[in-house]
Each structure stands twice: as C-alpha cells, then as structure tokens.
Residue frames as a rotation matrix with the C-alpha (Angstrom) as fourth column:
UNK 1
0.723 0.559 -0.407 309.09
0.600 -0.800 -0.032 12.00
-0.343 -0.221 -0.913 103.49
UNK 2
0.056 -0.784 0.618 310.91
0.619 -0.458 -0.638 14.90
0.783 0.418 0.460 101.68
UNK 3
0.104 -0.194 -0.975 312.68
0.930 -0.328 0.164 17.15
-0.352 -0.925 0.147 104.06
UNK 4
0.693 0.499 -0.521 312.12
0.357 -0.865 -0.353 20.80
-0.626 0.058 -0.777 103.65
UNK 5
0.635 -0.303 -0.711 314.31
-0.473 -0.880 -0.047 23.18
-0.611 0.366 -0.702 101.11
UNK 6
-0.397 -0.513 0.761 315.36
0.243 0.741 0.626 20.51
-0.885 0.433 -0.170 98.70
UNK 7
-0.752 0.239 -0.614 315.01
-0.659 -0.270 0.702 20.87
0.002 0.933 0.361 95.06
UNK 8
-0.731 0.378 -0.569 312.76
-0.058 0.795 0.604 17.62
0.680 0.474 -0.559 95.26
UNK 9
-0.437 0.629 -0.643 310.72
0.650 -0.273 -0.709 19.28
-0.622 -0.728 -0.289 97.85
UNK 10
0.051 0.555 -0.831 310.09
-0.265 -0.794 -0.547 22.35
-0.963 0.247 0.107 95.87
UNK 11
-0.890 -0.267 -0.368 309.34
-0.453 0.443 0.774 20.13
-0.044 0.856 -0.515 92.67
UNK 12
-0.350 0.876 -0.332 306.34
0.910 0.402 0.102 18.16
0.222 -0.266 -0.938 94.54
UNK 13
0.019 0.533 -0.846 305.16
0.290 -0.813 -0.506 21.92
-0.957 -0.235 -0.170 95.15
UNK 14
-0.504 -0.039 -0.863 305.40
-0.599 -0.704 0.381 22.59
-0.623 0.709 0.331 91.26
UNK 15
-0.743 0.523 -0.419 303.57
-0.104 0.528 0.843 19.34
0.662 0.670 -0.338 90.12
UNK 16
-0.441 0.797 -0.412 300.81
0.339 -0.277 -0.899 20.66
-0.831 -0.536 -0.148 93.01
UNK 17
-0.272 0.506 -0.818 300.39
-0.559 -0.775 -0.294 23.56
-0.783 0.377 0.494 90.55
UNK 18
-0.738 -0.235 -0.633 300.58
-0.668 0.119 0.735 20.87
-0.097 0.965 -0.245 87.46
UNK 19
-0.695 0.716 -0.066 297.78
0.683 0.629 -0.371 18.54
-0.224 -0.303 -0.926 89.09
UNK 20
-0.205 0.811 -0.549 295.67
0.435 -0.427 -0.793 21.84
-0.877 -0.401 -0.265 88.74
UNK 21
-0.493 -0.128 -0.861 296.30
-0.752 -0.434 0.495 22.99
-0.437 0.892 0.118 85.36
UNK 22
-0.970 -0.045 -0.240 295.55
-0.161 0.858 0.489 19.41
0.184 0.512 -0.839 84.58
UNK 23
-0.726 0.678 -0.121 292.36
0.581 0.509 -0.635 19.47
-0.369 -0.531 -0.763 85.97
UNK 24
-0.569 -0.257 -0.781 291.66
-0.148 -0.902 0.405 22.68
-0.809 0.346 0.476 83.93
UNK 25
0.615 0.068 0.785 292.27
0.383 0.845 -0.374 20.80
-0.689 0.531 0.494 81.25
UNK 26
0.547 -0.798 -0.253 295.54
-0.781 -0.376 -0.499 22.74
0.303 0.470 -0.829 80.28
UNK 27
0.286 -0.647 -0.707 298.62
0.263 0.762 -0.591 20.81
0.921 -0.017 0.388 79.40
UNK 28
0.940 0.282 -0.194 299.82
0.190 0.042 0.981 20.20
0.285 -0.958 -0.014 82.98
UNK 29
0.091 -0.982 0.166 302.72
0.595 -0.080 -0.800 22.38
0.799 0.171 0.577 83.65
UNK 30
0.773 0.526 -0.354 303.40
0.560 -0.305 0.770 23.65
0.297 -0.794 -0.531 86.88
UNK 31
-0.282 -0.920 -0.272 306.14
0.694 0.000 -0.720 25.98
0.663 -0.392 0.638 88.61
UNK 32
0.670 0.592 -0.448 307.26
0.600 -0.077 0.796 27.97
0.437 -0.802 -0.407 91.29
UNK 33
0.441 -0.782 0.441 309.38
0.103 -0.444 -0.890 30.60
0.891 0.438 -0.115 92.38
UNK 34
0.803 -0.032 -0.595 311.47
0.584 -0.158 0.796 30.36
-0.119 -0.987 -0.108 95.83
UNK 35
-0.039 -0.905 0.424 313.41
-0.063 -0.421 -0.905 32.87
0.997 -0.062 -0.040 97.26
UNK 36
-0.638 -0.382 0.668 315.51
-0.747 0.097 -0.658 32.41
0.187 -0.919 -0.347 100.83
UNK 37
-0.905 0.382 -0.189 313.52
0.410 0.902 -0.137 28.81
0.118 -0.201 -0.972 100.81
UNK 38
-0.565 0.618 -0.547 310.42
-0.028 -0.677 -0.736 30.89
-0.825 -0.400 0.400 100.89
UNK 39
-0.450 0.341 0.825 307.48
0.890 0.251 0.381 30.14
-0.077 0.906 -0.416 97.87
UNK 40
-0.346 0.166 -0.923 306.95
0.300 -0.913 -0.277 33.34
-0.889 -0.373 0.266 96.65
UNK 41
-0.262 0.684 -0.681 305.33
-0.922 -0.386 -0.034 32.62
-0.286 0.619 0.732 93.77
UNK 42
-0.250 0.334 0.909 302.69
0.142 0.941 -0.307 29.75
-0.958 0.052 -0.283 92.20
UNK 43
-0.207 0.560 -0.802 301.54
-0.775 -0.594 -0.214 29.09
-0.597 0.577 0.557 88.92
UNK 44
-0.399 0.278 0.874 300.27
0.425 0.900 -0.093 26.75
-0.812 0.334 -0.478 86.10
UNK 45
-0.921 -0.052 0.387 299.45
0.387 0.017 0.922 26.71
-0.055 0.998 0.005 82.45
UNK 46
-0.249 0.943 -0.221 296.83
0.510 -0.066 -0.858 29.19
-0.823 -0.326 -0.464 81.50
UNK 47
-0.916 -0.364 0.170 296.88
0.203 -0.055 0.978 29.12
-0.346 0.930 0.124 77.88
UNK 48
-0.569 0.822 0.009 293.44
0.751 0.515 0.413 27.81
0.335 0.242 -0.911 77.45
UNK 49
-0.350 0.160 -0.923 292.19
0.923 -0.111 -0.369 29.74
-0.162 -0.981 -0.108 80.03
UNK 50
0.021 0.075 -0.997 293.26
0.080 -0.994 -0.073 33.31
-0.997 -0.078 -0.027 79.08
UNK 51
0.891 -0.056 0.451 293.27
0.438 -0.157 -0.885 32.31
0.121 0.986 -0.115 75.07
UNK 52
0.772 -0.524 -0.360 297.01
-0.612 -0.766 -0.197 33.36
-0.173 0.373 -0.912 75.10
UNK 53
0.889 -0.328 -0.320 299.71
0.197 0.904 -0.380 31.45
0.414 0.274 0.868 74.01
UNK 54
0.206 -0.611 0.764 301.83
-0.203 -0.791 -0.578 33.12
0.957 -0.036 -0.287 76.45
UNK 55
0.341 -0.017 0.940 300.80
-0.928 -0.166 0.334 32.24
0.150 -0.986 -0.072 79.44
UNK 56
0.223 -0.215 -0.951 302.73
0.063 0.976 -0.206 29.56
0.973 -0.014 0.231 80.35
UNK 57
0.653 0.281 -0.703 303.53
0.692 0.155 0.705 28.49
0.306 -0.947 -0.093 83.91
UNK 58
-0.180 -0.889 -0.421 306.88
0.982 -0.135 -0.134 29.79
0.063 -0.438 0.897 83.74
UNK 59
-0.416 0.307 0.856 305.46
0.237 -0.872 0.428 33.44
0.878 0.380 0.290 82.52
UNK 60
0.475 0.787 0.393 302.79
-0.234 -0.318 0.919 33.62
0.848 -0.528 0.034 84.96
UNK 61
0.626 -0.306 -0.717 305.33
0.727 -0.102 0.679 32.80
-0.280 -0.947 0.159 87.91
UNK 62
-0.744 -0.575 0.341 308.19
0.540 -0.818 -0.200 35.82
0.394 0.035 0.919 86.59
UNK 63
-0.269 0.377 0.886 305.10
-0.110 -0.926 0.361 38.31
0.957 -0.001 0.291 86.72
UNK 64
0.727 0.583 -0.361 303.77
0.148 0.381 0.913 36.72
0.670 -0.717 0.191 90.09
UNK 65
0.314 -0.531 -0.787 307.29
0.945 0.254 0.206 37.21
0.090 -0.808 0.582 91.70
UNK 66
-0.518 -0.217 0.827 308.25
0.527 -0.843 0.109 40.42
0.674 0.492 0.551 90.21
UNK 67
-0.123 0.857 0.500 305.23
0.086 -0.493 0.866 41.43
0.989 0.149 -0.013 91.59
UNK 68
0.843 0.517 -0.146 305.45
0.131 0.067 0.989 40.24
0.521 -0.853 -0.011 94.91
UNK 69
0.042 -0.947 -0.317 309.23
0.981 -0.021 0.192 40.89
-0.189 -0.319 0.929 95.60
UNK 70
0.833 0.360 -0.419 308.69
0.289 -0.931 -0.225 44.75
-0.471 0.066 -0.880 93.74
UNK 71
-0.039 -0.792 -0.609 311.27
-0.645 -0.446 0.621 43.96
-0.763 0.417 -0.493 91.07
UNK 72
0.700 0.300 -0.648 311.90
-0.678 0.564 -0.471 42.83
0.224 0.769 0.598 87.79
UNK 73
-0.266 -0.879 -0.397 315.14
-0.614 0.472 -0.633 40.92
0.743 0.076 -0.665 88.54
UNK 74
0.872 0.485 0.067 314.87
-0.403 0.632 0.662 37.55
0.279 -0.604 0.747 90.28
UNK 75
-0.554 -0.830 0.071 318.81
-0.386 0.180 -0.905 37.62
0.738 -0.529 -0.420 91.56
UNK 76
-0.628 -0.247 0.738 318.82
-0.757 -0.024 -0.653 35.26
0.179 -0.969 -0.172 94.25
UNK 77
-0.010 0.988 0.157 315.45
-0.919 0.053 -0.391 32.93
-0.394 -0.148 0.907 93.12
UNK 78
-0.878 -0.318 -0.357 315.09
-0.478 0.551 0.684 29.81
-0.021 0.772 -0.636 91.55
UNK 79
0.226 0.895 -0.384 312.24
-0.971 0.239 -0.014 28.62
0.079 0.376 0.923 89.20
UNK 80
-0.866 -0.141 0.480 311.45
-0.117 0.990 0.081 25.09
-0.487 0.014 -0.873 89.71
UNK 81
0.039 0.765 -0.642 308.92
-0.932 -0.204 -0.300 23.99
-0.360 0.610 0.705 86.72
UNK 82
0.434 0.047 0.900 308.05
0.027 0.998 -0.065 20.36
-0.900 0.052 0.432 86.07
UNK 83
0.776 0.604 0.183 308.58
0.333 -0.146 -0.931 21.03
-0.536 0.784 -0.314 82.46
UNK 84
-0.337 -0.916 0.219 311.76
0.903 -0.248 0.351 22.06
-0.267 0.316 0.910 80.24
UNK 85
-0.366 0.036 -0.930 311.60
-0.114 -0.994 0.006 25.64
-0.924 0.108 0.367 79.18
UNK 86
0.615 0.159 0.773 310.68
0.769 0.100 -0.632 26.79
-0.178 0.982 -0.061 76.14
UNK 87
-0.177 -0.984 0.019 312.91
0.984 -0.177 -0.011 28.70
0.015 0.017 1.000 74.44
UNK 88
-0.042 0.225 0.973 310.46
0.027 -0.974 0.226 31.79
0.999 0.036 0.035 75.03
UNK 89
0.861 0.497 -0.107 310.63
0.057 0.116 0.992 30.86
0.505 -0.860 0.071 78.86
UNK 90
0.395 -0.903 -0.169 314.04
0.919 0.389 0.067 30.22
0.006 -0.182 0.983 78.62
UNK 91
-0.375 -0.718 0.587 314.50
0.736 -0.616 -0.283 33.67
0.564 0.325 0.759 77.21
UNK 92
0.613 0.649 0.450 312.03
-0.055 -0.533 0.844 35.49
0.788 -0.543 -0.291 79.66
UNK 93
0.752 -0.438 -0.492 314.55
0.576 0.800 0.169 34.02
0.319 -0.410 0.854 82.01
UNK 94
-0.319 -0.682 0.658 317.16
0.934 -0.344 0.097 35.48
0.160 0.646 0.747 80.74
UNK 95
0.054 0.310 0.949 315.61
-0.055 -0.948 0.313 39.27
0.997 -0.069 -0.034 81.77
UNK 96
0.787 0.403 0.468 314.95
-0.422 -0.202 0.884 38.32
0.450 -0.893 0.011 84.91
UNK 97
0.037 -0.996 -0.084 318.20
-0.526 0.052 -0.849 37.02
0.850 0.076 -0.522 85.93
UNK 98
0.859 0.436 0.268 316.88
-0.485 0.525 0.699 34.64
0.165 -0.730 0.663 87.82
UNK 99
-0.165 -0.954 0.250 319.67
-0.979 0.189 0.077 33.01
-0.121 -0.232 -0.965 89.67
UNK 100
-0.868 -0.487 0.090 318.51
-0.449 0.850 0.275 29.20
-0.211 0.199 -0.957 89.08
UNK 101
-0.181 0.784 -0.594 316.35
-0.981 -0.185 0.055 26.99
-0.067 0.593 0.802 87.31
UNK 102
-0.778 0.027 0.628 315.67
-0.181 0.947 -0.266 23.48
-0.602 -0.320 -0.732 88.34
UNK 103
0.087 0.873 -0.479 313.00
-0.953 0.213 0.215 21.63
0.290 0.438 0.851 85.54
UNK 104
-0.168 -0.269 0.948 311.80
-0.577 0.806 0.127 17.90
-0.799 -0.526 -0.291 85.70
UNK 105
0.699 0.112 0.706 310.74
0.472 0.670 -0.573 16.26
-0.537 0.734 0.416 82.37
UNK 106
-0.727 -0.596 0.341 312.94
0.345 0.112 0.932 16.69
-0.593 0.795 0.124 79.34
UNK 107
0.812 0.530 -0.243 310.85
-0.357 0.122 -0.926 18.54
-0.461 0.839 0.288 76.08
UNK 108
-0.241 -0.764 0.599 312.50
0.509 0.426 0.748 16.59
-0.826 0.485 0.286 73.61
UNK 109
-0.060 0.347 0.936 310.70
0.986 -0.125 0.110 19.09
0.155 0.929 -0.335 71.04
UNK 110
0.600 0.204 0.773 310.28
0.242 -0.968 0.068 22.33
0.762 0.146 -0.631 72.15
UNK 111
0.866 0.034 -0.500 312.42
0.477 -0.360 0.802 22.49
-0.153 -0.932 -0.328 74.87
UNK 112
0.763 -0.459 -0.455 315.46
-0.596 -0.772 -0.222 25.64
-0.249 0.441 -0.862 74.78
UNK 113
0.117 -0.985 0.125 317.86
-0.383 0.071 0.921 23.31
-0.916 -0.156 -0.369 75.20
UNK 114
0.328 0.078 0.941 317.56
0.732 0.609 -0.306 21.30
-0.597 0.789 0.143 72.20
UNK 115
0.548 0.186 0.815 317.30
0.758 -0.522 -0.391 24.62
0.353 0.832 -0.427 69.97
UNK 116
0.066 -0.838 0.541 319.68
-0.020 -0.543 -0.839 26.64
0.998 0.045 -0.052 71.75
UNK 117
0.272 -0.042 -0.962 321.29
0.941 0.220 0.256 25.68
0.201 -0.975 0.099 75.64
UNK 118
-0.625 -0.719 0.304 323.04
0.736 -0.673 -0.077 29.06
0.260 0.176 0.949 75.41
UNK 119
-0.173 0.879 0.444 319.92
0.621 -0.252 0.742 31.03
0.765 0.404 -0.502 75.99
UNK 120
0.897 0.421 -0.135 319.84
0.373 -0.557 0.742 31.83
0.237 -0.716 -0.657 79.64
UNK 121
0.785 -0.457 0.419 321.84
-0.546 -0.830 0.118 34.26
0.293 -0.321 -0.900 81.76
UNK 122
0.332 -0.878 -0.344 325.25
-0.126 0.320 -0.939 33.55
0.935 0.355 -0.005 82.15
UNK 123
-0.734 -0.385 0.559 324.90
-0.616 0.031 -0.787 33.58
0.285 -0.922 -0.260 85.69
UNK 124
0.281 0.848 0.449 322.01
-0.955 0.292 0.048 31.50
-0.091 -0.442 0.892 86.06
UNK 125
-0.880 -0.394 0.264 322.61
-0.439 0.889 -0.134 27.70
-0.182 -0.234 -0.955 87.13
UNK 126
-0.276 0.518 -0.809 320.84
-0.822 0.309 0.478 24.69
0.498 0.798 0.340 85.55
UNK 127
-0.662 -0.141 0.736 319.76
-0.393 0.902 -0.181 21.63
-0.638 -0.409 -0.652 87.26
UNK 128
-0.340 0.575 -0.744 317.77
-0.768 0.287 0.573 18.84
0.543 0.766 0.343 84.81
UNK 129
-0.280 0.077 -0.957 315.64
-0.118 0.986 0.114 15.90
0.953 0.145 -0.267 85.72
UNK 130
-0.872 -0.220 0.437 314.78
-0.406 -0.175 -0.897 16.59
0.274 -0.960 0.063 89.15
UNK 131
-0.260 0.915 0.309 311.55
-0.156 0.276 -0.948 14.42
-0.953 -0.295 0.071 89.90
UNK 132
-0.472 -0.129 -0.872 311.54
-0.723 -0.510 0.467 13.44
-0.505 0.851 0.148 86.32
UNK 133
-0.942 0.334 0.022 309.29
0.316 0.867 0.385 10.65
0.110 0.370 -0.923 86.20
UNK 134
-0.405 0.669 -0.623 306.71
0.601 -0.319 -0.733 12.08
-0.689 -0.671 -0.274 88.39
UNK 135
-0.629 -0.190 -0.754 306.65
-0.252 -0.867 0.429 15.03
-0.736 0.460 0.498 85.48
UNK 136
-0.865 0.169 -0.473 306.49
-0.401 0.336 0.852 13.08
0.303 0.927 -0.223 82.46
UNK 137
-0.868 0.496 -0.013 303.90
0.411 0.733 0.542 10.70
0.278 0.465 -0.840 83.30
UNK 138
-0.200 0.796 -0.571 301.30
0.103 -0.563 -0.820 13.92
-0.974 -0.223 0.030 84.32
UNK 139
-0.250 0.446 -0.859 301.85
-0.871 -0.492 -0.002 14.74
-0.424 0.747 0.511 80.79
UNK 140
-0.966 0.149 -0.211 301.90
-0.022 0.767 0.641 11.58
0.257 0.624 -0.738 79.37
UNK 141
-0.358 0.909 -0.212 298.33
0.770 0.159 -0.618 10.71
-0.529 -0.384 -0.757 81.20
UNK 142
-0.006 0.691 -0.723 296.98
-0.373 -0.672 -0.640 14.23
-0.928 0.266 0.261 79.70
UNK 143
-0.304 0.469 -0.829 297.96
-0.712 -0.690 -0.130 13.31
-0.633 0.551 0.543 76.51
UNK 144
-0.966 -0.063 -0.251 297.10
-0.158 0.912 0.379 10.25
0.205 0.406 -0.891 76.18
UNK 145
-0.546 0.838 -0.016 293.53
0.580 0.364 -0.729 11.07
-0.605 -0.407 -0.684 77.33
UNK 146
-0.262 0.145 -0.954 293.55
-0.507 -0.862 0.009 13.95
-0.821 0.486 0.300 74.85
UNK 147
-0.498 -0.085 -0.863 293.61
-0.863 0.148 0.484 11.19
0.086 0.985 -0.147 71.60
C-alpha cells in the first residue's frame, strides 16, 4: 500500500487521470497538481477531444490550478505527470513557476529534456522516473493497439 504524500502516491493519482484519457482514446497522459499535499488540480490529454494540439495534460492542469488557487504562479506546487514534458509544457512551466515537477516515463523524442534541459525555472526542482514502468507500458498498450 502507498502511504499518503509521496511522489509515488501522487503518480498512481496521475495515471488515474491517464487510464481516462486512454479510454477516450487520447494518448494516455495524465497529471496533477498538489499543493500543501492537497490535489488541487486533475487532468488528461484532450487533444482529440477539443481538436487542439494544446491541450495537453500538463496545460489543462496550469489553467485548472491557476484557477482554483486565483493565481497564475504555482510557487509552492508540484506537477506530477506520467509523461516527460514537452518542451511547450516544459516552457508553460516555466511562467508558472511552479516549484516542482515529478514525471514518470522518459519521451525519448519529444521530451524538453532531450532538446533543451535548461528550459524550466531556475527554481523549479526535477525528479525523473517516478513510477516509470507503470507509465510507459499505458502508452505502450495505446500504441500498440493504435497499429
């Protein structure tokens, strides 16, 4: 059993949101935003969905906390997202000065790090790999039913 306010708790609450995208039939990316151990935002890929190539998970939790906290700055939060960043998630980030950022698969192609680690806020902290099987093989399973 995970025990409460762990990164690998609030990881099995971001591949919640990635089980639903996946059912969607968006690529299955999920995250979440916690402040003071507190989930204070959900989301999931909703490219497909909303026709935007924007909406990723990470997007659609910044605007979801923003919103519910009644600021743009996420000092003090940290995004947990099954998924490396992209390097437009990475750089949303980056605005929101989010104070940490915990992912679990690796993009070996599109993710920021690859194309530039430098991206996010100099105060924001990195953790990699967290639940990082668990990740990968949601996507793997989508796309391997996709072909």
């Amino acid at each position: 059993m995970l025990e409460l306010y762990t990164d690998k708790f609030f990881m099995t609450e971001a591949l919640k949101e990635a089980a639903e995208a996946f059912d969607k039939g968006e690529v299955p990316v999920g995250a979440i935003i916690v402040c003071n151990d507190r989930i204070v935002a959900r989301a999931h890929n909703l490219t497909e969905q909303l026709t935007d190539v924007t909406a990723h998970a990470e997007m659609q939790a910044f605007t979801a906390a923003s919103n519910f906290l009644g600021n743009k700055f996420l000092e003090g939060c940290t995004l947990y997202v099954t998924l490396e960043p992209c390097v437009m998630c990475a750089g949303a980030a980056y605005w929101t000065q989010i104070s940490k950022i915990v992912f679990g698969a690796y993009d070996e192609k599109r993710g920021f790090s690859k194309i530039n680690s430098g991206i996010l806020h100099p105060k924001t902290k990195l953790v990699k790999g967290v639940l990082e099987n668990e990740c990968s093989v949601i996507l793997t399973d989508f796309f391997s039913r996709k072909r």
